[in-house]
N, C-alpha and C positions, 0 to 999 in steps of 0.2 A: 668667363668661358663663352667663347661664339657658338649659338645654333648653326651651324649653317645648312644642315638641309631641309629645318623643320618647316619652312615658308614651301618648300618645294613640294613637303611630303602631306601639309594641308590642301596644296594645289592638288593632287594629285589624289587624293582622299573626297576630295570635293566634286572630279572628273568620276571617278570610283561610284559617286553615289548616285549620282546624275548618267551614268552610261553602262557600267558594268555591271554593277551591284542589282541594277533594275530588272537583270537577266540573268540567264542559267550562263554558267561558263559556256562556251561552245568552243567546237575542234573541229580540226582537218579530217575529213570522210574517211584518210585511209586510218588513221589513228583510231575514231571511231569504229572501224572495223575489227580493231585490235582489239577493244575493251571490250568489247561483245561478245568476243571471243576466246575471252579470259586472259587475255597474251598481255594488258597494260592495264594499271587502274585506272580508274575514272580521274577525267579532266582534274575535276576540283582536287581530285589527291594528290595530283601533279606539281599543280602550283601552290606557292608559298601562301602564307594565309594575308597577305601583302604582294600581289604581283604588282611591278610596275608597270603604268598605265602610258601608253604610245598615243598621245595623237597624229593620224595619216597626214600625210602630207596634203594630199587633195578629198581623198576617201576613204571610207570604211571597205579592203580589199574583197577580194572571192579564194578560197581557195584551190592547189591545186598548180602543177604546171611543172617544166622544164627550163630551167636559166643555162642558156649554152653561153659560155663563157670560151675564149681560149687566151691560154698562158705559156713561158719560155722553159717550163722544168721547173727542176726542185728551189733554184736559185730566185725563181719566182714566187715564192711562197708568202712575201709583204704581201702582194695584192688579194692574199687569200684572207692575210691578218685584219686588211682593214675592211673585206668586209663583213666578219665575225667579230667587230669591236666590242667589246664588254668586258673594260676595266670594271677596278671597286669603284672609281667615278670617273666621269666623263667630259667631255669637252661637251659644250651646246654646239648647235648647227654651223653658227657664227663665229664661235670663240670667244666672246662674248663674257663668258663665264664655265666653270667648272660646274656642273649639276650630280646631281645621285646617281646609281646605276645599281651594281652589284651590292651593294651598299644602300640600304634605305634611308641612312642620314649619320654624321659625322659631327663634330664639337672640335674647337683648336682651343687649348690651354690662353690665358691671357698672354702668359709667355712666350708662345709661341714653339713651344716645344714638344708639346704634347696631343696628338691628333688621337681621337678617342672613336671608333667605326662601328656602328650596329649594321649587322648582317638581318635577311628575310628569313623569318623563321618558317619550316618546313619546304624550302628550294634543297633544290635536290641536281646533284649531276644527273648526267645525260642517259647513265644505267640504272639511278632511281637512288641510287644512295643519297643521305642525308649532305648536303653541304651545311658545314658549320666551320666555327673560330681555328678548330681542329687543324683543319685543312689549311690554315694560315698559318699556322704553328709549324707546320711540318714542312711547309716551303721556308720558314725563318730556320729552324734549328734545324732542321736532317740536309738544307741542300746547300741556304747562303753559308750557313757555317759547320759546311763541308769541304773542306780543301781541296779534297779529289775533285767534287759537283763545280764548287764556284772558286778556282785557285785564288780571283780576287774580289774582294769585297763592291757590288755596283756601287758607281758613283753615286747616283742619283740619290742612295738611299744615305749620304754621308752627308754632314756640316762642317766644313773646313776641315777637310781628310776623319772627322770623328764618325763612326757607326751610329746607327738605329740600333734599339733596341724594342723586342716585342712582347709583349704580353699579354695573358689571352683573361678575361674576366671576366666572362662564363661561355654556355653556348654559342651566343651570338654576338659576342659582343670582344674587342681586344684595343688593343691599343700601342703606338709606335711613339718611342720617345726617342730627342734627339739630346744627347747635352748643350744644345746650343740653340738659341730661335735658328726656327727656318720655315720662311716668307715666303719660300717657292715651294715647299713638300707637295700642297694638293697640286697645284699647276705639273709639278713633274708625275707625279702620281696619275694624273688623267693620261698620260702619254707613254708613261712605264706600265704603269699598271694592270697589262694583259700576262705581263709575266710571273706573277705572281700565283697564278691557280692550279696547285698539285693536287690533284687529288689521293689523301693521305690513304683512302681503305684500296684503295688500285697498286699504289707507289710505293707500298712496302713489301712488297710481296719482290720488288725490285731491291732494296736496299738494305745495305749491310746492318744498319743497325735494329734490323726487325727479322727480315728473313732466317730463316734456318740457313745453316754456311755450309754446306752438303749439297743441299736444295740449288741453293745458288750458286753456288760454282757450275752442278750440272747444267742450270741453265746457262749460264755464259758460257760455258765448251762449246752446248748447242747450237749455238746462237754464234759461233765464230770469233767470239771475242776473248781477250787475254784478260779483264778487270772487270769488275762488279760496276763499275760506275757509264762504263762504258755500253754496257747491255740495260743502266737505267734511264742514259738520256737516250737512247731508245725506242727504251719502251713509253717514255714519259713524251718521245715526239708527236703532237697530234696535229700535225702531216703526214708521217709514214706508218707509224701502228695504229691499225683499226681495232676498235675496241676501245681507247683510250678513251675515259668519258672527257666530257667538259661542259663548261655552261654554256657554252655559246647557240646561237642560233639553226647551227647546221656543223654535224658532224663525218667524218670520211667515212666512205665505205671501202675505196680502196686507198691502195698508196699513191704516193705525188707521181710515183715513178713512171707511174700505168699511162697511156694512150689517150684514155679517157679517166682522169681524175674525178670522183662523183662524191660529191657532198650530200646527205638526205637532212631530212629535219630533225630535229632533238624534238623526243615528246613531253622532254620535262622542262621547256625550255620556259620560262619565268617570269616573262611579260605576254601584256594581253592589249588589245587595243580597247575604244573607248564604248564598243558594245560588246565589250567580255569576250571578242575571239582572240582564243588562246593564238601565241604567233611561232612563227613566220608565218605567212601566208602560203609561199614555193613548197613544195614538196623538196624539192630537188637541184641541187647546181653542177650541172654536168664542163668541166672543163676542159677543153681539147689541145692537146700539147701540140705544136707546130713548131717550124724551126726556128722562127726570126719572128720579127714585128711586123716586115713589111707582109706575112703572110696574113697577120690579124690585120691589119688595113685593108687587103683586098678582102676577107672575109667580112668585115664590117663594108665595104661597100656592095657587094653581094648579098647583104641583108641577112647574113647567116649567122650574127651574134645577137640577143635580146636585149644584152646591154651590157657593154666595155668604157670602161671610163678606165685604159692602162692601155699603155704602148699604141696609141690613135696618135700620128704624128698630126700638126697643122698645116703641115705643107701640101698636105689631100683634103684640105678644107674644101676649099674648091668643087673636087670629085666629090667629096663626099655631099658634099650640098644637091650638087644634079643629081646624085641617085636616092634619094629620099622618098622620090614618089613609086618608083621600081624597087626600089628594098623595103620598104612599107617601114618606114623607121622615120626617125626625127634626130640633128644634130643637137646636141648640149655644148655649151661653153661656158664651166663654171669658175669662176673669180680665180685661182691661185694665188697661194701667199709666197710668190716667185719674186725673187728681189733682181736674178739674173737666171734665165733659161740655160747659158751656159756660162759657167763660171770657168777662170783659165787661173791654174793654180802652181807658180813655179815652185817645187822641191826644196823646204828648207830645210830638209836634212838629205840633202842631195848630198852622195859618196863622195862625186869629183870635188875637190876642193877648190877649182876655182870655179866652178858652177855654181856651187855652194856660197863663194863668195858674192858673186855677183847676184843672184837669186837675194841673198840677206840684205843687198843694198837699197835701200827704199827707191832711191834715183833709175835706178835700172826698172825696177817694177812699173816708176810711173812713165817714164822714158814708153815701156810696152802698150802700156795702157791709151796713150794717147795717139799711139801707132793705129790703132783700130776705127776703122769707122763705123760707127753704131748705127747710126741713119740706114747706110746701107746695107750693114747684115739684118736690118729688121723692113725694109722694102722686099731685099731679095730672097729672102728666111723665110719670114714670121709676118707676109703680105702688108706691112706693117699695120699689123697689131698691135702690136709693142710700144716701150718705150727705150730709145736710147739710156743706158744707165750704168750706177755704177753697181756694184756689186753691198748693197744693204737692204736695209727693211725698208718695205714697204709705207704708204703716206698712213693706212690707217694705224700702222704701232705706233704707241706712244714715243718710242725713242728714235723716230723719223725727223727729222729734219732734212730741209731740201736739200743746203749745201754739200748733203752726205752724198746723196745720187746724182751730182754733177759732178764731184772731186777727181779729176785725172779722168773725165770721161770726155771733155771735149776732142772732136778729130783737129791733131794738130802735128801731123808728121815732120812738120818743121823742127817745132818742138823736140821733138824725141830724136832726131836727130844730133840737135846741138846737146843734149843732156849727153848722150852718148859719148858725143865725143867730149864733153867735159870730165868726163870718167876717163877718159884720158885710151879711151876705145877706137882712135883714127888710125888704127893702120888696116890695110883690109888686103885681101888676097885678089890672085888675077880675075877673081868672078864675081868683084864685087861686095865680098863677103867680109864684114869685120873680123879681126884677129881677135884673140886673147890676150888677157898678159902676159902665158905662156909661148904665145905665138899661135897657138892652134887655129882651124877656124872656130869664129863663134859661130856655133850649131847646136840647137834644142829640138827633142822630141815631146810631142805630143801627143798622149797617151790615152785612148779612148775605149772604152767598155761597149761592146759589142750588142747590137740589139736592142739599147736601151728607149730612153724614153721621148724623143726626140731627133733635130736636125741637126746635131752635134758633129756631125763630120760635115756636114755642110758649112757649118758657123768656124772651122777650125781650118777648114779650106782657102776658106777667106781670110783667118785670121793668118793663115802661111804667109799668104800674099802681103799684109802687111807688112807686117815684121822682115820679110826679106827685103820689103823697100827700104826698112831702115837698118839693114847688112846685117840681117841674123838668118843666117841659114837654119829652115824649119822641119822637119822632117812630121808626117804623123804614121800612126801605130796603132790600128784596131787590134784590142786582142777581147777574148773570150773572158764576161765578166768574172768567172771565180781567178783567174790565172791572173787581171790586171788588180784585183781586191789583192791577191797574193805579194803581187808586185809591190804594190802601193803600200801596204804591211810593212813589209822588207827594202821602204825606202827605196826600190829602184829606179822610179819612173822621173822623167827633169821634167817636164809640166802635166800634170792631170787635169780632166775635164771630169766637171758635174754639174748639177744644177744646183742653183742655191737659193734652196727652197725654205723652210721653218722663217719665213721670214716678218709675220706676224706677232707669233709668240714663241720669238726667239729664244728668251729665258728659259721657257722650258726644257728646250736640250738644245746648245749653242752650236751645234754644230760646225757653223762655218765660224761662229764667232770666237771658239777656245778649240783651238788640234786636238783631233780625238785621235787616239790609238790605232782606230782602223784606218782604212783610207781617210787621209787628208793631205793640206797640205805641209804639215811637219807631225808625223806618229810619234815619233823621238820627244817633243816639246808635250803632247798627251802625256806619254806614260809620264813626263819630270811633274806636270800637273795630278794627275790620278794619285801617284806616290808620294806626295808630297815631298820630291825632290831626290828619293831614292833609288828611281830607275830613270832609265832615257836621257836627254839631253837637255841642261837650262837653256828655257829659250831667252833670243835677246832682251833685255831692258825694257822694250814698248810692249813685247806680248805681254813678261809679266805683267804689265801693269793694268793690261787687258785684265787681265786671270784676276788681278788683284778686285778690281771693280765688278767683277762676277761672283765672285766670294762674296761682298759687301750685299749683291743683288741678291743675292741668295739668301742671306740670311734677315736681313730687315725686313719687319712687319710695315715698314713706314713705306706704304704706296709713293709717294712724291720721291723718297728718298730713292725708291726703285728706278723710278724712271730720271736723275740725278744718273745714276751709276749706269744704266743703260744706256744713254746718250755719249757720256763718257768712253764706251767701248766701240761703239756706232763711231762718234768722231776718231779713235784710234786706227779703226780700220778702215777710213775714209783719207787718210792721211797718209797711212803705210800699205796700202794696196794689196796684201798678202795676198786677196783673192780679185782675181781681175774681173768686173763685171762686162757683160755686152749689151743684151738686150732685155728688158724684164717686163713684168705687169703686162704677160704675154700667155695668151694660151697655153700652153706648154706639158708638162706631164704632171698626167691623172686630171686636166681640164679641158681636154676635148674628147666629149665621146657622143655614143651611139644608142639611142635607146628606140626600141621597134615599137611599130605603134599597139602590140598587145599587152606592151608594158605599163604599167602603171605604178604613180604617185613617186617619182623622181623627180625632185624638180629641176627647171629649167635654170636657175643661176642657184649655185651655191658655193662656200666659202670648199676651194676644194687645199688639202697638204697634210703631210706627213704626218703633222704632229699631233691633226685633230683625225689621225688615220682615213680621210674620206675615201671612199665612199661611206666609211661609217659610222660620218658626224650624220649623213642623213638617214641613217635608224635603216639598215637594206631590211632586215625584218619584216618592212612595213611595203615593202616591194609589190606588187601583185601581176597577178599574168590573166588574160582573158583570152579565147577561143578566137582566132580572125578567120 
C-alpha cells in the first residue's frame, strides 16, 4: 500500500506548527464583522480541524479589495474554473507532481486498483453544512449512475471501457476501485476532479430520488422546464444559481448572465496561509462581460484590469509593454505547455467523401504540412517568440523526442507539390487551382471560433496563402464559438483550428492525442473509442493503434513502461500528421497577461495550461491587492 500524501501532510503539519498553530486563526475585517454580529461562527469553527496550509508566493497578503476581471459570457466560464481550482487533489505549480488538496491524504492498493481518500474533518460547504464522504456518494450513485444526469459513463473514470466503483468507509474517508490497475487514476483525477463536488444536503431537494414528486414537479413548471433533471443541472450550476454552496474560494452572487458577474469570498473556505490567515485574501472578483477579446486587450492596456491572464493576445506585446508605466501594471509571460499555438486539423470524418478521402491520406496531410512556413508565421505572428514545429509535446514531457517537432515541419513547397501530384492531383482549373478526382475544385474551409484565445486568423491567413500556392483553394469561416463547437460535434467543418495545448501531461487527458467526442479532429473515431466500439466510426489502423498504446498507458503502474507507450503515440502522430502543427513554445493563450502593480504575489514565470487549470496551479487564494 503507497502513502502518498503522508510526507505532504507531515510537511504541512510541520508549516502548521511553526506559523499557524503559533497564532489565533484570523479573518477578513468584513467576515469579522459578521461574527460579531451573530450572522457567522467564529473563524476556528469554520475551518476544518486540519486546514490546508498555502505558502504565498512572495508574502504573507493584506486583506481586502476588488479583482476586475473581464470575460466573453457564459461560454467563458473555464476561466472562471481555473481560478477556483480545488479538486480532491491537485496538480503542483510545475506539474511536477500530483499533491493533496480537498483531500488530506490518499493510499493506492499495491495493485494498483484501489485509491483509498481521507477527507478534512469538520470542512464545511460555503453555507456552513458539514462536507463529508456523503457528498461523494451522492455524486457516484444519484448523478454518475443516473441515466437521465450522466447518459454516459466519464471516461476518465473507466479502465479499458470497465467502471469505477465507490465506496464510502465512514465519514471521512471512501474509496474508488477499478477492476483493473490504473497508473493514470490520480494524474486524471487532478484534472477531472472539480467535477465531482455535489453537495448532497443542497442537491436533493433537486432530485428525484429524495424530493417529494408533488414538490417537484411544482418546481420544474416554475422554473420552465418539462423534466426533473433538467431543473437539477440547474440548480446544481454554480455559475448560474446563487446560493449554490461549494468549496471553493469564492462563490457567485449573481448569474454569468449579468453585466457585472461578481464572485465574493466563501467564509468557510478551508485553507489558511502560513500565519493562520484564513483565505482568500480578495474579498471580491467582479467580472465585466464585453464583446470580443480585442475589448479586454484595450482594457488591459488602459490599465483597467488588475489581473487577466485569458484572451491577452501577443501581438499587443509591444503596446502592452509601452504602457506599463501609464497603466501602473506589469507584463507576465508564463511558460505554456503549448506544443502548437495553432494547430490545423483536416476533418476525418468529413461528410464529402472525397474530402474524406483525401483528409484520411497521410500523404496529403503531410503534402499540407510542409506547405507552411513556420519561420514566417512566427516572425510575422508571434514576433518570433516561438518555435517553428510540429504539432507534439513539448522538450520537458518525458515522451518528447526531437525528431517528433521537426516531422513534416520543414518549409518545403517543392515537396508538397510533387507529393500532390503523385496522388495523382495534376489536373488543375483555369485559376490555377487543383482538381479532384471528381473533377471538382480542390477547395477547403477553414473553420475558426470567434474571439478566442489568440492570432488564429492571422496564422490561417497565411496558411491560405500557402496552400493555395500549392493549388488548394482555401476559404476561411469565423463563426461564433457555441455554433462552431456545434458544427464540429456534427462533423461539419473540412479543417478546424485550435491550440494544442496539454502538452506536458498529455496522458492526463489526450486531447489532441486520442479524438474526443467534442470538437476535434474525428468526433466519430471518440465516440468508437468511448464505446468500446459501439457507436461512431472505426477509425483507421494507425489511430487504433494510437488508442491501443493509451490503453497500455493507462493502465501500467510501471513508470518506464508509461513513457515506452507514450513515445509510441508521440511517434504515431509525428508520422501521420492528423494534427498540423505551426508555431509552439510560444506565448500564446492563458500566458500572456496583465497584472497591476497593487497586485500581489503572482509570479512572474509560471508553468501556465489547461490541465493544471492555471491560473490555479498558482493557488489565486493567495492573490492579494493593496491601496495605490
Amino acid at each position: 500500500m503507497k502513502r502518498c500524501g503522508l510526507w505532504l501532510a507531515a510537511l504541512a503539519c510541520l508549516v502548521m506548527f511553526a506559523g499557524a498553530s503559533a497564532f489565533a486563526y484570523n479573518e477578513a475585517p468584513v467576515l469579522r464583522a459578521l461574527v460579531e454580529e451573530g450572522q457567522l461562527p467564529p473563524v476556528e469553527s469554520r475551518l476544518p480541524e486540519e486546514p490546508e496550509v498555502i505558502e504565498c508566493h512572495t508574502e504573507v497578503g493584506e486583506y481586502g479589495g476588488t479583482w476586475r476581471r473581464a470575460f466573453l459570457g457564459p461560454s467563458d466560464m473555464s476561466s472562471l474554473g481555473r481560478l477556483t481550482y480545488d479538486p480532491l487533489v491537485r496538480w503542483n505549480q510545475d506539474a511536477s507532481a500530483v499533491v493533496r488538496n480537498v483531500a488530506k491524504d490518499w493510499t493506492v492498493s499495491d495493485d494498483g486498483k484501489v485509491f483509498t481518500f481521507y477527507l478534512r474533518k469538520g470542512m464545511r460547504w460555503s453555507d456552513g453544512e458539514p462536507f463529508t464522504a456523503d457528498d461523494l456518494v451522492f455524486w457516484y450513485q444519484d448523478i454518475l449512475m443516473n441515466k437521465e444526469l450522466t447518459p454516459s459513463f466519464p471516461e476518465w473514470l473507466t479502465i479499458n471501457g470497465k467502471p469505477a466503483q465507490m465506496e464510502k468507509l465512514d465519514e471521512y474517508t471512501f474509496q474508488i476501485v477499478f477492476p483493473e490497475p490504473y497508473g493514470l487514476f490520480v494524474q486524471r483525477l487532478a484534472t477531472f476532479g472539480t467535477e465531482i463536488f455535489y453537495p448532497k444536503h443542497y442537491g436533493r431537494k433537486y432530485h428525484i430520488n429524495y424530493a417529494d414528486p408533488n414538490e417537484l414537479n411544482r418546481m420544474v413548471k416554475e422554473a420552465g422546464f418539462d423534466y426533473w433533471y433538467q431543473l437539477f443541472r440547474r440548480k446544481l450550476d454554480q455559475w448560474v444559481t446563487v446560493g449554490r454552496p461549494v468549496l471553493s474560494a469564492w462563490k457567485i452572487e449573481t448569474p454569468n448572465t449579468q453585466q457585472h458577474f461578481i464572485l465574493k469570498r466563501n467564509p468557510y473556505y478551508w485553507k489558511v496561509d502560513t500565519a493562520g490567515n484564513q483565505l482568500p485574501y480578495i474579498d471580491t472578483m467582479l467580472n465585466e462581460l464585453v464583446q470580443n477579446a480585442e475589448v479586454i486587450n484595450l482594457k488591459a492596456v488602459a490599465g483597467e484590469l488588475d489581473m487577466q491572464l485569458r484572451h491577452i493576445d501577443v501581438a499587443n506585446l509591444p503596446v502592452l509593454k509601452e504602457g506599463e508605466s501609464t497603466g501602473k501594471y506589469r507584463v507576465i509571460l508564463w511558460k505554456p505547455a503549448l506544443g502548437a499555438d495553432v494547430g490545423i486539423m483536416p476533418n476525418q470524418n468529413q461528410k464529402d467523401p472525397v474530402l474524406r478521402s483525401l483528409f484520411r491520406d497521410k500523404e496529403f496531410r503531410q503534402a499540407l504540412s510542409v506547405a507552411i512556413n513556420r519561420e514566417e508565421i512566427n516572425e510575422l505572428v508571434y514576433l518570433g517568440l516561438g518555435e517553428a514545429r510540429q504539432a507534439t509535446v513539448i522538450p520537458e514531457c518525458p515522451f518528447y523526442e526531437d525528431e517528433f517537432a521537426t516531422a513534416w515541419a520543414q518549409y518545403d513547397p517543392e515537396l508538397g507539390n510533387r507529393m500532390l501530384d503523385e496522388m495523382g492531383l495534376t489536373r488543375r482549373n483555369s485559376a490555377g487551382y487543383r482538381l479532384r478526382p471528381d473533377g471538382k475544385t480542390l477547395s477547403v474551409t477553414i473553420e475558426i471560433p470567434a474571439g478566442i484565445f489568440g492570432p488564429w486568423v492571422k496564422v490561417s491567413e497565411l496558411i491560405k496563402e500557402y496552400w493555395e500556392a500549392l493549388g488548394v483553394r482555401t476559404t476561411i469561416q469565423v463563426y461564433e464559438r457555441a455554433l462552431w463547437t456545434e458544427r464540429s460535434m456534427g462533423v461539419e467543418p473540412e479543417v478546424l483550428v485550435w491550440n494544442v495545448d496539454r502538452s506536458l501531461t498529455p496522458l492526463s487527458h489526450p486531447y489532441w492525442w486520442i479524438p474526443q467526442t467534442s470538437y476535434s479532429y474525428a468526433p466519430l473515431w471518440g465516440q468508437w473509442y468511448e464505446s468500446r466500439g459501439q457507436k461512431g466510426e472505426e477509425p483507421v489502423p494507425q489511430m487504433k493503434r494510437v488508442m491501443e498504446m493509451y490503453d497500455l498507458a493507462k493502465g501500467t503502474t510501471d513508470e518506464d513502461k508509461r513513457v515506452e507507450y507514450g513515445k509510441e503515440m508521440m511517434r504515431l502522430h509525428a508520422e501521420n500528421v492528423w494534427v498540423i502543427g505551426t508555431v509552439g513554445l510560444v506565448p500564446g493563450a492563458m500566458s500572456v497577461g496583465v497584472v497591476k502593480d497593487c497586485f500581489h504575489n503572482v509570479p512572474d514565470v509560471a508553468l501556465t495550461d489547461v490541465l493544471q487549470n492555471s491560473p490555479g496551479n498558482t493557488h489565486p487564494e493567495q492573490y492579494y491587492m493593496t491601496v495605490q
